[in-house]
C-alpha positions in Angstrom: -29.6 19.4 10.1 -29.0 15.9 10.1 -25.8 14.2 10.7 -25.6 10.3 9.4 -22.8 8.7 12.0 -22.1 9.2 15.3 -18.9 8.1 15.5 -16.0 10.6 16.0 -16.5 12.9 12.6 -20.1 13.0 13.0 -19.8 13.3 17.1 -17.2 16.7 16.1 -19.4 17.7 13.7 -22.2 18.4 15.9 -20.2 19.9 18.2 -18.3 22.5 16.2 -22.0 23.0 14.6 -22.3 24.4 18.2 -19.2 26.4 18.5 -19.6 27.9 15.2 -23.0 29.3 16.6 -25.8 27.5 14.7 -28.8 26.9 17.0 -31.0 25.4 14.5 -32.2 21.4 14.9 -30.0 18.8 15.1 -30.0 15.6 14.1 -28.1 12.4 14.3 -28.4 8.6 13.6 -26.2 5.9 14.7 -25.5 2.5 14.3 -24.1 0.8 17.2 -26.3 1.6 19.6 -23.6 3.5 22.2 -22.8 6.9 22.5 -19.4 8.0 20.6 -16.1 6.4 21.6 -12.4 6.8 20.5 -11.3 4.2 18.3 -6.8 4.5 18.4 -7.4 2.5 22.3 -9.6 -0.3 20.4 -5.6 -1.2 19.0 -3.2 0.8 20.7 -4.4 -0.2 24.3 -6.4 -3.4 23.3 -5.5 -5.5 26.3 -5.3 -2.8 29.0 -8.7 -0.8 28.2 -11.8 -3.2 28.3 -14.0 0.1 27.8 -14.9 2.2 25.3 -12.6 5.1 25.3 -16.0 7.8 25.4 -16.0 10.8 23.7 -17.8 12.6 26.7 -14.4 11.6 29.0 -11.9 11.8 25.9 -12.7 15.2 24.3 -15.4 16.4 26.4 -18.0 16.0 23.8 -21.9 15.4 25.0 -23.5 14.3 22.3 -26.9 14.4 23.7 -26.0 17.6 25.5 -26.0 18.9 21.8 -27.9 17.6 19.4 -31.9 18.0 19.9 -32.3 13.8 19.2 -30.1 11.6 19.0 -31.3 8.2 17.5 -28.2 5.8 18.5 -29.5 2.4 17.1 -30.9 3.7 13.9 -28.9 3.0 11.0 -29.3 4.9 8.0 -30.6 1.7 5.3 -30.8 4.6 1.9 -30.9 8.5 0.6 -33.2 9.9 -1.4 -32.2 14.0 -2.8 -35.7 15.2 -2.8 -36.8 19.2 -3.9 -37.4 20.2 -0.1 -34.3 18.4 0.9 -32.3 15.2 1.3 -34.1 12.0 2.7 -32.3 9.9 4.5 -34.4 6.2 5.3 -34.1 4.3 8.3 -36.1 1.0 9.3 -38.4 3.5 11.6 -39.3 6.0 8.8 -37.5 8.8 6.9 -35.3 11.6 8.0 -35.5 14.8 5.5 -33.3 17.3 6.5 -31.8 21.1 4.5 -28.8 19.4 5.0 -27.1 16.0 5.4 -23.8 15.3 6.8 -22.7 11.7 5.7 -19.7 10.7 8.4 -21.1 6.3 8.2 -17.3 6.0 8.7 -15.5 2.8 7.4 -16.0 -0.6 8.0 -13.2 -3.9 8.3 -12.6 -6.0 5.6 -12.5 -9.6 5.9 -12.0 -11.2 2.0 -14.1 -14.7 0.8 -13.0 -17.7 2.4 -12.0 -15.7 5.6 -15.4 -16.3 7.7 -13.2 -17.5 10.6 -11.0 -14.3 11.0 -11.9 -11.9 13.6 -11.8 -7.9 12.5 -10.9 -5.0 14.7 -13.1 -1.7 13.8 -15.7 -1.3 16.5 -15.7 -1.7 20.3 -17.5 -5.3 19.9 -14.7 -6.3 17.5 -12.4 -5.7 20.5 -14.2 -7.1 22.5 -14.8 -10.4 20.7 -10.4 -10.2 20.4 -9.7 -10.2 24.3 -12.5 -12.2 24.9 -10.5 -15.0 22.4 -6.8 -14.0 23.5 -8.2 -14.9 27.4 -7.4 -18.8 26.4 -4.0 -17.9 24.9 -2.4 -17.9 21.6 -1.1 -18.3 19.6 -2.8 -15.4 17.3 -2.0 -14.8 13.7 -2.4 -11.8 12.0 -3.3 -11.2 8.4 -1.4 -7.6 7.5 1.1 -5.7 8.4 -0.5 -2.5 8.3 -1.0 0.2 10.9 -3.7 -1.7 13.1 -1.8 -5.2 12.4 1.2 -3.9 13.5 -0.3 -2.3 16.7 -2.2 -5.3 17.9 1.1 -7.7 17.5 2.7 -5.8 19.7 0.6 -5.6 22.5 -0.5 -9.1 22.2 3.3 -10.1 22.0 3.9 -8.2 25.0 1.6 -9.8 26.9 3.9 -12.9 26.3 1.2 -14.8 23.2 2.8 -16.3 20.8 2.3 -13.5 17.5 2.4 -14.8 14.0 2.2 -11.7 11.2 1.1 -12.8 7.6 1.8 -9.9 4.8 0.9 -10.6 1.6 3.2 -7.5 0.3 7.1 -7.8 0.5 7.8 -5.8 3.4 5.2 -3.8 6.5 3.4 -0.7 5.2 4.1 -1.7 1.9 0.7 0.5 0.4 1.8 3.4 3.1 5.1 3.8 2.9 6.5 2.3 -0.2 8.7 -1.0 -0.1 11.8 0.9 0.8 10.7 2.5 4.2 8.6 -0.3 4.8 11.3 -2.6 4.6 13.0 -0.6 7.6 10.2 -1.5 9.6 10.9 -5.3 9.3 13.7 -5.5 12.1 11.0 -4.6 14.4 9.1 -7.8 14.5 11.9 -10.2 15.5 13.1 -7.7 18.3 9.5 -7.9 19.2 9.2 -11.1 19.2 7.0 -11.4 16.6 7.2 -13.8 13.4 6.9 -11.9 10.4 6.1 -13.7 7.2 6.1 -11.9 4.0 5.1 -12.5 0.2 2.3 -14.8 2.1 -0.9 -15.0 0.3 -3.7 -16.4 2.3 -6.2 -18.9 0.3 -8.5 -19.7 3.4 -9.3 -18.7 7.3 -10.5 -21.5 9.4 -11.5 -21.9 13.1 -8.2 -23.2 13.5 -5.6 -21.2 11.6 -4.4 -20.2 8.1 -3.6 -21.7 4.9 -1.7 -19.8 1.8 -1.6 -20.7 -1.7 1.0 -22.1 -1.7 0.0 -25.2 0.9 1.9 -23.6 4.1 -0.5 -23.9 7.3 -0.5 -21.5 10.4 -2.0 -23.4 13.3 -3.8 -20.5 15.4 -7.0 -20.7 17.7 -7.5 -16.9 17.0 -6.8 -15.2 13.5 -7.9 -11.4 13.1 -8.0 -10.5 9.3 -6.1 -6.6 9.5 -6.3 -5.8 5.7 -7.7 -2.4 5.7 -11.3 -1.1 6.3 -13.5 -0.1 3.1 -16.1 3.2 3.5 -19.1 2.6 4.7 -21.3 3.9 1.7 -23.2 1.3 0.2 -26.1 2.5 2.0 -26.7 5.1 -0.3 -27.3 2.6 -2.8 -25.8 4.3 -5.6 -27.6 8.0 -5.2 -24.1 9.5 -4.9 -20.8 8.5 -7.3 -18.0 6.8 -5.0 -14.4 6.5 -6.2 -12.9 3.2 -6.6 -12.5 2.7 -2.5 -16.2 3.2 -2.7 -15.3 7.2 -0.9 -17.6 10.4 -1.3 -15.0 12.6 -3.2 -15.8 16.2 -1.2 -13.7 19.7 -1.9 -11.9 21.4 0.8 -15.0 22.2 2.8 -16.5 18.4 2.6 -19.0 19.5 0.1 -19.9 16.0 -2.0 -19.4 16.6 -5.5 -21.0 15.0 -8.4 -18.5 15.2 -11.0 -16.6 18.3 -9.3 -19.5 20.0 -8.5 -21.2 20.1 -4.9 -24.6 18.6 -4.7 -26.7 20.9 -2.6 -27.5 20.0 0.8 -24.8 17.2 1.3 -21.9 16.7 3.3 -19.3 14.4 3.8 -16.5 13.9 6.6 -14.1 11.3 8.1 -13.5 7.9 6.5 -16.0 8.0 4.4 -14.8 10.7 2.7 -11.7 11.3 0.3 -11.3 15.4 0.0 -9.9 17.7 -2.7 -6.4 19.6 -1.0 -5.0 22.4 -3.2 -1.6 21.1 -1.5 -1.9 16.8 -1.7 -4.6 16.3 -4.7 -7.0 13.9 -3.6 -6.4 13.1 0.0 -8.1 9.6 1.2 -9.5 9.7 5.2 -9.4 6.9 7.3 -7.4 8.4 10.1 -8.2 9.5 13.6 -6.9 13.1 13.0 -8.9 13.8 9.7 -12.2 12.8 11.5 -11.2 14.9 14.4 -10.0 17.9 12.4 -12.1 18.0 9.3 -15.9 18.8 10.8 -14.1 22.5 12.2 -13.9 23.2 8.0 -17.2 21.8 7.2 -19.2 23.3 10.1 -17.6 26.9 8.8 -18.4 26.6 5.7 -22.1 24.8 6.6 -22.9 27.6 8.9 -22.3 29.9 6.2 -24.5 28.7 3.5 -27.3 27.4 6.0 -27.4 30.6 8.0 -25.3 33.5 6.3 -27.1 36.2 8.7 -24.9 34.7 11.4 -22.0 33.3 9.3 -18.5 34.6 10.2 -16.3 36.5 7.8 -15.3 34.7 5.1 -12.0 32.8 5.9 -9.5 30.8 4.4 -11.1 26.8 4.1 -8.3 24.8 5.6 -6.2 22.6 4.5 -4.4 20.0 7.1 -2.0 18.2 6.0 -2.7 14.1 6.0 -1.0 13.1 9.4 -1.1 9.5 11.2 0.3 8.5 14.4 0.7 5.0 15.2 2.5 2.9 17.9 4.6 0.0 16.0 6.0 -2.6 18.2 7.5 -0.4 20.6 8.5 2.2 18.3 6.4 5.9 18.2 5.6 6.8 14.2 4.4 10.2 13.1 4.1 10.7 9.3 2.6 13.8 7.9 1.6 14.1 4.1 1.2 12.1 1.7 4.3 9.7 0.3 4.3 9.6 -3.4 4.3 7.1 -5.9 7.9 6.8 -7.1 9.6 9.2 -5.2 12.9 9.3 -4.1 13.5 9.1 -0.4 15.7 11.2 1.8 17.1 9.7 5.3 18.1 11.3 8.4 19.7 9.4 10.9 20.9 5.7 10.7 17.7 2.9 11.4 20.1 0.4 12.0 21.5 2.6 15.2 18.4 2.2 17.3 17.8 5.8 18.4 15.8 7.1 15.7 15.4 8.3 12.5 13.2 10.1 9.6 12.5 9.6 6.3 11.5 12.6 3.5 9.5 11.5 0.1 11.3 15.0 -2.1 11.2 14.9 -5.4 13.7 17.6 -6.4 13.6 20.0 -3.5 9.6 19.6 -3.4 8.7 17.4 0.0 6.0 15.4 -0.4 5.5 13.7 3.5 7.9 12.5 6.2 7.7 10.1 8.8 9.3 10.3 12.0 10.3 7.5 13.7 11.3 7.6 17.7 12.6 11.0 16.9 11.0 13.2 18.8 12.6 16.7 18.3 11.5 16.0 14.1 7.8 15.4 15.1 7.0 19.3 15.6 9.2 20.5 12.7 7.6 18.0 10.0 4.1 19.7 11.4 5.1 23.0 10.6 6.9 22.0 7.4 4.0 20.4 6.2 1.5 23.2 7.2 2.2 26.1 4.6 -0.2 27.0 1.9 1.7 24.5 -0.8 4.6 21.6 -0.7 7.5 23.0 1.1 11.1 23.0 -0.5 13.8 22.0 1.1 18.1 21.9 1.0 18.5 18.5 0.6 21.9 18.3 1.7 20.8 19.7 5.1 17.2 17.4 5.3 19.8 14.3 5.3 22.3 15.9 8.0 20.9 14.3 11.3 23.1 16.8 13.2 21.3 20.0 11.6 17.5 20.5 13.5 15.2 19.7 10.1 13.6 23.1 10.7 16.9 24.7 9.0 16.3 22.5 6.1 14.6 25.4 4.0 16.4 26.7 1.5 17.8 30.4 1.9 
């Protein structure tokens, strides 16, 4: 067994491996020469945690304790599917393994012309950030995404100036949808955070940011928060991507080659975009799918590597997509995923201040909801988004803040 990753997905891959009850060899290569860390603090706690959040501490996960090697600075450079297995390269010889688990992860973008702008992915990235925040602001940030949004915050908080850039017309715009997104807005002023909207960026230098339209951002420190791309090119082309350059898996993170699984592979985490019978295709690049998604593909891995020992056959299963982010002081939870298009229901008044949710339902059908500083929804959205298929709702009673939302089913 060889695992390619040793980040979180690859890290919990090993280690439900284990719990499942396979003894056989394991496997794993890494690229940043540490041992596993948590990546939410790298954002969420940028300023107040120097060091790596480690797995071993987080989530009690020895990595060494259970793999048989663990090759921490050896990056995977190619694959190879070969008759007595899959070969994975590395500068320091080939790997070939009955089966490989791909979990590479994702890597930050940072577009042409933008060599000046700082990223925010690994422990280094962070660690480059403070290290440029330590002689004061003001910082600009390009996106108003989850991570954006996160760092502003805590930067702003610390009492640095905090310029956000969006080239969309409101936060979360690709997320959430310009409606919901545009809730979002009133956060950054209260903040104290300049938002800027509709603001195209043309170039990044070492000392600020220009649009395309002319308008300069004077800024020592510019991080570039535009999304993060999976890590795949690695494979040099062996394996079909989608169009995010993702291994498209089915529900037990087999890789498929035009829907079917190619034997011996494996893909998990943000590298990864997987076939739910309930959401369609469902991207990763969140903290819970690379936490949750290894306990389905070690189940199913056990089973076809070692069926003397396999457990009964089970229902594979199917979590819904769920992301919890800390935006400028406020606590978001949205499970599922928001569709293209579809009407949205509210619960609870955004201009009030004490909290709110928001349903995507189209007809009765919910799609996702996001809770927002509304503590008492978080638990019932889990459970309404956890059944075998898209819940229906009454949608008179969804948008009744004074009804609890888990008597929004209809009778």
């Amino acid at each position: 067994m060889l695992v390619v990753g040793a980040g979180l997905a690859g890290a919990r891959t090993v280690q439900t491996l284990r719990a499942e009850g396979f003894e056989g060899s394991i496997r794993v290569l890494g690229d940043e020469g540490v041992l596993p860390y948590d990546r939410p603090p790298l954002s969420k706690e940028l300023l107040t945690r120097p060091a790596p959040a480690w797995l071993r501490d987080e989530l009690d996960l020895d990595l060494a304790a259970l793999a048989d090697e663990v090759h921490l600075a050896g990056p995977a450079r190619g694959l190879r599917l070969r008759a007595g297995g899959v070969q994975v390269l590395t500068e320091d010889g080939a790997f070939i393994a009955g089966h490989v688990i791909v979990a590479t992860g994702a890597h930050a973008v940072r577009p042409p012309r933008w060599e000046a702008a700082l990223t925010l992915h690994t422990a280094d990235d962070a660690r480059r950030l403070r290290a440029a925040l330590a002689a004061g602001g003001p910082l600009v940030v390009v996106g108003a995404g989850w991570i954006g949004a996160e760092v502003a915050g805590v930067v702003a908080a610390a009492g640095i100036d905090v310029t956000v850039l969006e080239g969309a017309p409101t936060p979360l715009h690709e997320a959430l949808g310009g409606l919901v997104g545009a809730l979002t807005m009133p956060w950054y002023a209260a903040a104290g955070v300049q938002l800027v909207t509709d603001a195209r960026v043309d170039v990044v230098d070492g000392a600020g940011v220009t649009l395309t339209n002319g308008r300069r951002f004077p800024a020592p420190t510019v991080l570039a928060a535009v999304g993060a791309r999976p890590s795949t090119l690695w494979l040099g082309g062996v394996l079909p991507v989608d169009r995010s350059g993702a291994l498209r898996v089915d529900a037990a993170y087999r890789v498929l080659d035009d829907d079917v699984p190619v034997p011996g592979l494996w893909a998990v985490g943000d590298v990864a975009v997987r076939r739910s019978a309930r959401h369609g295709w469902v991207p990763g690049g969140h903290w819970d799918g690379a936490l949750r998604g290894p306990q389905a593909l070690a189940r199913a891995l056990v089973r076809d590597a070692r069926p003397d020992m396999s457990p009964p056959e089970e229902p594979v299963p199917d979590p819904a997509p769920y992301v919890f982010s800390t935006q400028l002081g406020h606590d978001v939870a949205l499970f599922g995923l928001p569709g293209d298009g579809c009407p949205v229901v509210l619960r609870g008044d955004p201009a009030a201040g004490d909290g709110w949710t928001a349903l995507w339902v189209s007809g009765d059908v919910v799609h996702a909801v996001l809770v927002v500083d509304r503590p008492h929804d978080v638990g019932a959205a889990r459970r309404l988004m956890s059944g075998a298929t898209l819940p229906r709702v009454d949608v008179a009673a969804v948008a009744d803040p004074a009804l609890p939302l888990r008597a929004a089913r209809p009778a």
